[in-house]
C-alpha positions as CSV (number, residue, x, y, z in Angstrom):
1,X,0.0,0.0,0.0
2,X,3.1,2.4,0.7
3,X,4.6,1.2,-2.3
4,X,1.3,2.4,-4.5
5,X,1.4,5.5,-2.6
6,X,5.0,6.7,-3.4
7,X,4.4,5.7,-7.0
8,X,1.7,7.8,-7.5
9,X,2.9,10.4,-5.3
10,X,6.0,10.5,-7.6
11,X,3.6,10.6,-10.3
12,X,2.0,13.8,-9.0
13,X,5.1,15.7,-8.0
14,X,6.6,14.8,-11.7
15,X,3.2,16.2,-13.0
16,X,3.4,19.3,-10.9
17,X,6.7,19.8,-12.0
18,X,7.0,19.5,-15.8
19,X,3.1,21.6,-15.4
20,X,5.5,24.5,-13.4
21,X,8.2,24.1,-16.3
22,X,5.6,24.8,-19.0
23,X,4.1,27.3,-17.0
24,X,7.1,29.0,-16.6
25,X,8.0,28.8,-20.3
26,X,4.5,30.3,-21.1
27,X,5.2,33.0,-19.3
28,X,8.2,33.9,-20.4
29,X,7.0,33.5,-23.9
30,X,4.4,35.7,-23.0
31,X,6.5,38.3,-21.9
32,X,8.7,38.1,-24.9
33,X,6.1,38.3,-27.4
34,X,4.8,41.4,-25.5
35,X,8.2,42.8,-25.4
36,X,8.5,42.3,-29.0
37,X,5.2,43.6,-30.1
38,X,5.0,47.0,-28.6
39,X,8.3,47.2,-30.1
40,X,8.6,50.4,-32.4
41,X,9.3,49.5,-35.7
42,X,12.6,50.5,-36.7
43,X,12.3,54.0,-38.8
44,X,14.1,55.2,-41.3
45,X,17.7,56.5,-41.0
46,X,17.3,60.0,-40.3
47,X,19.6,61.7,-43.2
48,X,21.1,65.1,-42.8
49,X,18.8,67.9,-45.2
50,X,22.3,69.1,-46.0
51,X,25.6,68.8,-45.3
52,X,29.1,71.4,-45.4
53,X,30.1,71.4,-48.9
54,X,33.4,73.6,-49.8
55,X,32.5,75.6,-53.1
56,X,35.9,76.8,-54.5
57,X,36.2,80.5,-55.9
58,X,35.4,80.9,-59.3
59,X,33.3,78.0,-59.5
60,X,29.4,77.9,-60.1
61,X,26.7,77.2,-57.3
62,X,23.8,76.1,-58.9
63,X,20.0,75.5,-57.7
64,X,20.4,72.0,-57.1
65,X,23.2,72.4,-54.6
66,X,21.1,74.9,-51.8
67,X,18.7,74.1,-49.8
68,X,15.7,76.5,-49.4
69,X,13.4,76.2,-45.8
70,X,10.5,78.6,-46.5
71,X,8.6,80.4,-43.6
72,X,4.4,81.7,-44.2
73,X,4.9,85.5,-42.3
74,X,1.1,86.1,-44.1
75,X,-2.6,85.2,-43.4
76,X,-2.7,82.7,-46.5
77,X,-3.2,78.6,-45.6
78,X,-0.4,77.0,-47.1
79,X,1.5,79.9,-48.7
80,X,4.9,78.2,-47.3
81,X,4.0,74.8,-49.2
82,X,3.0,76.3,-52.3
83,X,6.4,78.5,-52.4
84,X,8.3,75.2,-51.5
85,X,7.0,73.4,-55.1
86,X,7.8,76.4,-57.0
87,X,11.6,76.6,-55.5
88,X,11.7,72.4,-56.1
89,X,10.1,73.4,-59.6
90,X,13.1,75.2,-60.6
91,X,15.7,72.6,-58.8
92,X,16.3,73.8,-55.7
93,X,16.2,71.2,-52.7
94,X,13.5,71.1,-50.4
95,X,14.0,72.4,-46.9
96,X,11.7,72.4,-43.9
97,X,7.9,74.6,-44.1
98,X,6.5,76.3,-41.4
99,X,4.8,79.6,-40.0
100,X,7.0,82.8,-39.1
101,X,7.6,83.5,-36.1
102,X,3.9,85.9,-34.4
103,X,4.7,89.3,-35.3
104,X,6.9,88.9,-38.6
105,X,5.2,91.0,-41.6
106,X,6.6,90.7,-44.8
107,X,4.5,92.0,-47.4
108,X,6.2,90.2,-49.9
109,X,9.5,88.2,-49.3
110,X,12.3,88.1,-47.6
111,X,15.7,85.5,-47.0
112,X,17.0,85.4,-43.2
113,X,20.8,84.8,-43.4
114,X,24.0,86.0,-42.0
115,X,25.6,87.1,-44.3
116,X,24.0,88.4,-48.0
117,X,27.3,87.6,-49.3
118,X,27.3,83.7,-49.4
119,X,26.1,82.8,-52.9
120,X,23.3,81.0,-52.1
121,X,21.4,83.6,-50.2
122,X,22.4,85.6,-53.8
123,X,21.1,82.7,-55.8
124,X,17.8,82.6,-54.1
125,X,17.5,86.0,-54.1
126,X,17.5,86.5,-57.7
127,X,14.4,84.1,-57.4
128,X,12.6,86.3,-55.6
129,X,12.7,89.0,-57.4
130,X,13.5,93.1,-57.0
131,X,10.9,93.2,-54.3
132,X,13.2,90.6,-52.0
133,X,14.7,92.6,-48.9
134,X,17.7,90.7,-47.4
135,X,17.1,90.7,-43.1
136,X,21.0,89.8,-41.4
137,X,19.6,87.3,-39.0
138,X,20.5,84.1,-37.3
139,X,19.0,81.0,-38.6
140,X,18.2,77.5,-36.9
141,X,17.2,75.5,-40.1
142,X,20.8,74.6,-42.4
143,X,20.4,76.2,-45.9
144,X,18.5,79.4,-47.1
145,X,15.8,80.5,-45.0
146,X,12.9,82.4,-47.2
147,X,9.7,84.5,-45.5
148,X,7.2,85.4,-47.2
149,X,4.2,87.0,-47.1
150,X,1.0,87.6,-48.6
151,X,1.6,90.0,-51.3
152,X,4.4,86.8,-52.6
153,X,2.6,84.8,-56.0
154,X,5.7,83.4,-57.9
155,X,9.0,83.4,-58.1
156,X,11.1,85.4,-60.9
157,X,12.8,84.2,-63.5
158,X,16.2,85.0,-61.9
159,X,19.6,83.3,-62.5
160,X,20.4,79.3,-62.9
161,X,23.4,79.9,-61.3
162,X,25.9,82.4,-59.5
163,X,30.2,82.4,-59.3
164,X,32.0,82.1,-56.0
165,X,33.6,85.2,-54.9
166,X,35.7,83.3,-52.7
167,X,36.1,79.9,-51.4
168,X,33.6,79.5,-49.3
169,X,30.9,76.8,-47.3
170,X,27.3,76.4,-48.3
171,X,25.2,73.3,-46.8
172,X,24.4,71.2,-49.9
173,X,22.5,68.4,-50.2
174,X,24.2,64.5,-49.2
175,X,25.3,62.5,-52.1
């Protein structure tokens, strides 16, 4: 009678056991696959809008190489958008849109740099036209920053391209 008692006693305990083992393993698939699910899924690589590109004196910067953020200063809905296609029309590289910041007026355009020297702000100047002012102002966005305002329709024919002075750095876009 002891002997059929320890037998199925043992029978038990292994049962208890290898049920505590799966048990365990459930739960720590469980955990895994929770782990794993709410798991972002990996982005994509976040690429520089531009990078330092030397332009040598005497050489030609053209559209292609600058990079043009563009600022709405007026009451129009998606005046900053609309000016971004018709810079990427004519080959310039698309920046980032936004709104000015409360309390810029522009009636009709203007590029926040610097310096007016470096030849991209002169490049994208002759874009805008003879109604363009040039403000000397700090920039966070890399590249040309253009405001515009309400009174802004299209951009002018301007240049295609404009020599280097002088050797100098504009941010162009990575290879």
């Amino acid at each position: 009678m002891v002997d059929g008692f320890i037998e199925g006693l043992d029978r038990r305990v292994r049962t208890l056991v290898t049920l505590g083992v799966l048990a365990l393993l459930l739960v720590l698939g469980a955990v895994w696959g929770w782990s794993a699910a709410t798991k972002p899924f990996p982005g994509a690589v976040e690429t520089a809008t531009c990078v330092d590109t030397d332009i040598s004196e005497g050489s030609r910067l053209f559209a292609d190489q600058v990079v043009v953020n563009v600022l709405n200063a007026g009451g129009r809905e998606g005046l900053a958008g609309q000016t971004m296609q018709l810079f990427a029309d004519a080959g310039f590289v698309e920046g980032e849109t936004g709104n000015a910041p409360r309390g810029t007026e522009v009636d009709l355009a203007q590029v926040w740099a610097p310096t007016k020297v470096d030849p991209a702000v002169r490049l994208v100047l002759t874009r805008l036209g003879p109604g363009a002012e040039f403000v000397r102002q700090e920039v966070d966005e890399p590249g040309v920053t253009v405001v515009v305002g309400d009174g802004f329709e299209e951009l002018a024919e301007g240049k295609e391209s404009v020599r280097v002075g002088r050797d100098t750095v504009v941010c162009s876009p990575p290879e």
